[in-house]
C-alpha positions in Angstrom: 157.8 109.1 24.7 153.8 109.0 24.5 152.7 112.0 24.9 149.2 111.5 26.1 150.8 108.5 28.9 150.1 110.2 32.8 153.7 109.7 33.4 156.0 111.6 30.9 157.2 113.8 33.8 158.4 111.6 36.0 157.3 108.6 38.1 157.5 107.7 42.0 158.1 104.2 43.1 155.5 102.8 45.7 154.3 99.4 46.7 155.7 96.2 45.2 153.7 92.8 45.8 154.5 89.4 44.7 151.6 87.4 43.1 150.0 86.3 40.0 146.9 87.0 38.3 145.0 85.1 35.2 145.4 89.0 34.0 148.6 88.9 33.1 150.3 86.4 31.3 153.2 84.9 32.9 154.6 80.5 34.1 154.9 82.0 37.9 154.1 84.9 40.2 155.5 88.3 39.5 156.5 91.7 41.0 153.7 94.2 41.1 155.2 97.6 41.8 152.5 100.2 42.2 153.5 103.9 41.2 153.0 107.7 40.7 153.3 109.1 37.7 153.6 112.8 37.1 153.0 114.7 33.9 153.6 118.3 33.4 150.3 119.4 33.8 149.3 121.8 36.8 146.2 122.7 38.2 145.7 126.0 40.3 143.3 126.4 43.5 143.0 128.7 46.3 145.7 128.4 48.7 143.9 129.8 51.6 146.6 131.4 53.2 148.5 128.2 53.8 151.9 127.6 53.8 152.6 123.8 53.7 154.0 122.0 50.9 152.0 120.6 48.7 151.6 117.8 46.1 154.6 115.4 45.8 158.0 115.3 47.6 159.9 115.7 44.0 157.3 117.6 42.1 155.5 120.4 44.1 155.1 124.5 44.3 155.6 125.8 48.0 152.5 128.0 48.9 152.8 131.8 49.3 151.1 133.2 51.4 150.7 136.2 49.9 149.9 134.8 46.5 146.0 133.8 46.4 146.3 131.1 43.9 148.8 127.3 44.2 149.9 125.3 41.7 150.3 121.5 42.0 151.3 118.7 39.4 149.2 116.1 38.1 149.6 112.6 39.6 147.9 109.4 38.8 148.7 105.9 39.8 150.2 103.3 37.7 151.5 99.8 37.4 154.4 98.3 36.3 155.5 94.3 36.2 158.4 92.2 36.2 159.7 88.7 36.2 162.8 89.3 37.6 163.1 92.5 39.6 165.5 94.3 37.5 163.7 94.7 34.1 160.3 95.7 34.3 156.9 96.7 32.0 154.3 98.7 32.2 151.1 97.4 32.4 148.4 99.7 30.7 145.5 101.3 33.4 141.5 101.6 32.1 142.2 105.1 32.6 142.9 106.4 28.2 146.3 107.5 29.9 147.5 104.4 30.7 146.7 105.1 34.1 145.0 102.7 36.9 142.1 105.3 37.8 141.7 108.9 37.1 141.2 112.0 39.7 137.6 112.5 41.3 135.6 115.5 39.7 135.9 118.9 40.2 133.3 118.6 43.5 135.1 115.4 45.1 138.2 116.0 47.6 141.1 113.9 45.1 139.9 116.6 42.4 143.7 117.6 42.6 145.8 114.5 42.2 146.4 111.2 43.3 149.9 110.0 44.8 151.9 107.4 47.0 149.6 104.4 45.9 150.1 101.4 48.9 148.5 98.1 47.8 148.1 95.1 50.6 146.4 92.0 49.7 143.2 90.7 52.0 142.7 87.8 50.3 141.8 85.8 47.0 140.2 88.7 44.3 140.3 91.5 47.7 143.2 93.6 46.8 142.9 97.6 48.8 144.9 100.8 47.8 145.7 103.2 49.9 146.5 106.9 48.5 146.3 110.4 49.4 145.2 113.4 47.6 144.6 117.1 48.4 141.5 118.5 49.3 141.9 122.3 48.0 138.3 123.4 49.5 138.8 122.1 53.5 142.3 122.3 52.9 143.9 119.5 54.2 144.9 116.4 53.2 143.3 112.9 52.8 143.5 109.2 52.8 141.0 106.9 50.4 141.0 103.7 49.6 140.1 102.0 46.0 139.4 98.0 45.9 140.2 95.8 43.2 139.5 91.8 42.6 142.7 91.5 40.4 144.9 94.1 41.0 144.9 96.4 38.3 141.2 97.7 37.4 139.8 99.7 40.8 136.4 101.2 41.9 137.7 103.9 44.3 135.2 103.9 47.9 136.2 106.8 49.3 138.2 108.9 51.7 138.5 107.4 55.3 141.0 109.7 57.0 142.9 112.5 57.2 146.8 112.4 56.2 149.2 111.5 53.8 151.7 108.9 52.7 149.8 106.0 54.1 151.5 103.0 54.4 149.0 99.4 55.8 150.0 96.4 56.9 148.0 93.4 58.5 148.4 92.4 62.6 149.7 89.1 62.4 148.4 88.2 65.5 144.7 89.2 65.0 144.4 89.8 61.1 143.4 93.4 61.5 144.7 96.5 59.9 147.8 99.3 60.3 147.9 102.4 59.2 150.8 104.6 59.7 150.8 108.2 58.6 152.0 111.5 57.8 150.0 114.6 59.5 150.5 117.6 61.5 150.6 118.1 65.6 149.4 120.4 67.2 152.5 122.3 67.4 152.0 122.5 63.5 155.1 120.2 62.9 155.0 117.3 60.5 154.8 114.1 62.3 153.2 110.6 62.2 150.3 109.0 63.5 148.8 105.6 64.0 145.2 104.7 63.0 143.8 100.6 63.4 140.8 99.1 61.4 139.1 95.7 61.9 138.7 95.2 58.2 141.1 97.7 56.5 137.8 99.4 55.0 136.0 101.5 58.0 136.0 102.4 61.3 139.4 103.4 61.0 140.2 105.0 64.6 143.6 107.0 65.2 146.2 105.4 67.7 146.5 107.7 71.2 148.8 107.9 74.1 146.5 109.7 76.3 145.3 112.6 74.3 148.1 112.8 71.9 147.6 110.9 68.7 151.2 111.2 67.5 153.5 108.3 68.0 157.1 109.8 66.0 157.4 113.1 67.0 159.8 115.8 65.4 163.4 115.9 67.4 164.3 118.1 70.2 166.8 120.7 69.9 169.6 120.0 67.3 168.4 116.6 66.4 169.1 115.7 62.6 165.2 115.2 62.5 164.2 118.4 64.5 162.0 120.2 61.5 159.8 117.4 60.6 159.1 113.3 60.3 157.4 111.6 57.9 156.9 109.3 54.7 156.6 106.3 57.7 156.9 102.6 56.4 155.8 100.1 59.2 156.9 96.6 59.7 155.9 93.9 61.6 159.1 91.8 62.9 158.4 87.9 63.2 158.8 86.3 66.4 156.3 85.3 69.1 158.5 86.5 72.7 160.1 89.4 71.1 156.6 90.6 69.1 158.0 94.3 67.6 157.2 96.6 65.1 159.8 99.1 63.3 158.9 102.4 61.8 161.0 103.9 59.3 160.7 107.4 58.4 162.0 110.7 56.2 163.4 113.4 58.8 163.9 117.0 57.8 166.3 119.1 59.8 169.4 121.1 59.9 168.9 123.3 57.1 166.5 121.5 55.3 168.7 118.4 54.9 166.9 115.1 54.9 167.7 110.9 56.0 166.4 108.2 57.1 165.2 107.2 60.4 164.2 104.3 62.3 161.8 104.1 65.5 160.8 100.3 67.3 158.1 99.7 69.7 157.9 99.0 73.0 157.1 95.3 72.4 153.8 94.8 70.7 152.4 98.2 72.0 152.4 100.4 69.2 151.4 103.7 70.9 155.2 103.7 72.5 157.9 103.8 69.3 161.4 104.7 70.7 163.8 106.5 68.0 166.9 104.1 67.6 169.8 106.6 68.0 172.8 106.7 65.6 170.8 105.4 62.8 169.7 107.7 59.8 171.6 107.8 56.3 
């Protein structure tokens, strides 16, 4: 156990990617499995009154409401390689932790952490990361994006939206960009949203249905799912006459008891996702 490695806590399994790199030494291409690692140190902010969870499905402190400082874990993201799937090695970040990147500065909005690293591939030496982070002085959540030219050292560019647990994927049919997301409705319940990019860098515009930007809402009534959805991972199905997307999701509900969920467009439109009944685990 290293005691100055980011992820002597515990880690969180993200993205995996196949491809090779002159980088890393190897006859053919590899898995890439981008992750979070956790170590045991905390950092306090103001809470501002909120109650939402913060941080890290597995490693987070509720806030009080009453109590005027929070306490979240660090989390930096990592990599890991293997040739087979099964046994795998970590491959050490620029960041003296081992590390890919480290956290912004005390002034910048991923001060706090970084988590739930997503990783698509554009094109030859264009890799983008997707992440979220915590921004303790607005209070809310955000998405950035870091680039790369070979997948493991990364100039981070910014925040481009507001949420958590992104997970981006290209349009097969025009080459442009996904996003689907964990936020909040206006209701205050945890749900997931759309956004769509040209280039996967700016101009990243939420998804509506009218005025309402959510696309999986929480259930109704006693539904397993009826206390929040989110964590989303979006797929694009093959097929040109039967063009679909399927969104699966984390649902919270009946007594804080989670599964997972599954919710398919209405053909290629992916403002309209219909929750497939009968199947959560």
């Amino acid at each position: 156990k290293d005691w100055w490695a980011f992820d002597t806590a515990s880690v969180r399994p993200g993205e995996v990617v196949i491809m090779s790199s002159s980088k890393v030494r190897a006859n053919s291409s590899v898995y890439w499995m981008y992750y979070t690692g956790y170590t045991t140190e905390t950092v306090e902010f103001e809470s501002q009154g909120s109650t939402f969870g913060f941080g890290n499905p597995e490693r987070f402190h509720l806030c009080d409401e009453n109590v005027e400082k929070s306490v979240v874990y660090r989390s930096l993201p990592g990599l890991a390689i293997s040739q087979d799937g099964r046994h795998w090695a970590r491959i050490e970040g620029e960041h003296h932790s081992g590390a890919l990147f480290d956290v912004g500065s005390d002034k910048d909005w991923d001060f706090l952490y970084i988590s739930s690293p997503h990783v698509v591939f554009h094109g030859s030496g264009d890799l983008r990361m997707y992440y979220h982070s915590f921004d303790a002085k607005t209070g809310e959540f955000g998405i950035g994006i870091a680039r790369s030219r070979e997948g493991i050292k990364w100039v981070k560019l910014g925040k481009i939206l507001g949420g958590r647990y992104p997970c981006v994927t290209r349009n097969k049919r025009d080459g442009s960009y996904v996003m689907a997301y964990e936020g909040v409705d206006r209701d205050g319940k945890v749900s997931i949203g759309l956004a769509v990019s040209k280039d996967g860098l700016n101009d990243w515009k939420r998804v509506e249905d009218g005025d309402e930007a959510v696309v999986v809402a929480v259930g109704e009534g006693e539904a397993w799912d009826n206390e929040g959805v989110g964590c989303p991972y979006l797929v694009e199905m093959d097929g040109d006459s039967d063009h679909q997307w399927r969104l699966y999701y984390r649902g919270v509900g009946n007594g804080g008891r989670t599964g997972i969920g599954l919710a398919v467009s209405e053909g290629s439109e992916i403002t309209r996702f219909t929750k497939q009944t009968g199947i959560h685990f």
